[in-house]
C-alpha positions in Angstrom: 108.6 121.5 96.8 110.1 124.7 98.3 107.9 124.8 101.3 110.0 123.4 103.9 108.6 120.9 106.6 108.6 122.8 110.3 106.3 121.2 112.1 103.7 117.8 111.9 100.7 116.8 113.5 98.6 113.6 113.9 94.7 114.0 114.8 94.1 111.9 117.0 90.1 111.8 115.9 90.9 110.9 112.3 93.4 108.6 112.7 92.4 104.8 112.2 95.7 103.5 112.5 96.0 102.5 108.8 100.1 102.9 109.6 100.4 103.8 105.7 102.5 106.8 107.3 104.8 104.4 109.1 105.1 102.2 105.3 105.8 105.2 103.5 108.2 107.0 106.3 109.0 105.1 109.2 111.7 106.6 110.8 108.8 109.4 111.5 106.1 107.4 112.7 104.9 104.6 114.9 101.7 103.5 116.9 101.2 104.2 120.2 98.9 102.0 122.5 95.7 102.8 121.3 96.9 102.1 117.6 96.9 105.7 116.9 99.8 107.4 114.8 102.1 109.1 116.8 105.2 111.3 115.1 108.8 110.2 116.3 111.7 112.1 117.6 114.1 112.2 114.5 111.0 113.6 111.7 113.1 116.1 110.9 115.9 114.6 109.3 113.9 113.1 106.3 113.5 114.9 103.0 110.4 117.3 102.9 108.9 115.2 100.2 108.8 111.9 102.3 107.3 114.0 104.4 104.3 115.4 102.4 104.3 111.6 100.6 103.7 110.0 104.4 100.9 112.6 105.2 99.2 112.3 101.6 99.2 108.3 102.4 97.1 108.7 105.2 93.5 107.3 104.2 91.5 110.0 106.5 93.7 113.1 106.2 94.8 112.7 109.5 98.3 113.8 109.4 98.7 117.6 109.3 101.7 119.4 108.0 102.8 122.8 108.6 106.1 124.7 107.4 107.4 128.7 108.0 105.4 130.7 109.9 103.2 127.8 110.9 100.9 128.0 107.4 99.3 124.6 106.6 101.2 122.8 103.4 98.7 119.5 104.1 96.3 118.6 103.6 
């Protein structure tokens, strides 16, 4: 991928708490107290393709990913 990662975001609405984001990168993502997905300090040291991987193994799309200039990469 040569987009690089700048900036990720969780919707709050979609989310179901699936925490298939937290299997695939958890050093970017945990639940908070409503079971919802919440990003982490620390996101961006993981590679750019654990990245998109985590955000593509969210069930309802809820995980948003944006890189230069703020243009959506995902979904």
């Amino acid at each position: 991928m040569a987009e690089k990662v700048k900036k990720i975001e969780v919707d709050r609405e979609l989310c179901i708490g699936a925490a298939s984001c937290i299997g695939v990168a958890p050093e970017a993502y945990e639940l908070d107290e409503e079971n919802i997905a919440i990003v982490k300090n620390g996101w961006e040291k993981l590679p750019d393709e654990t990245l998109i991987a985590s955000a593509e193994s969210c069930p309802t799309k809820a995980i948003f990913v944006y890189g230069e200039n703020n243009e959506q990469i995902y979904p």
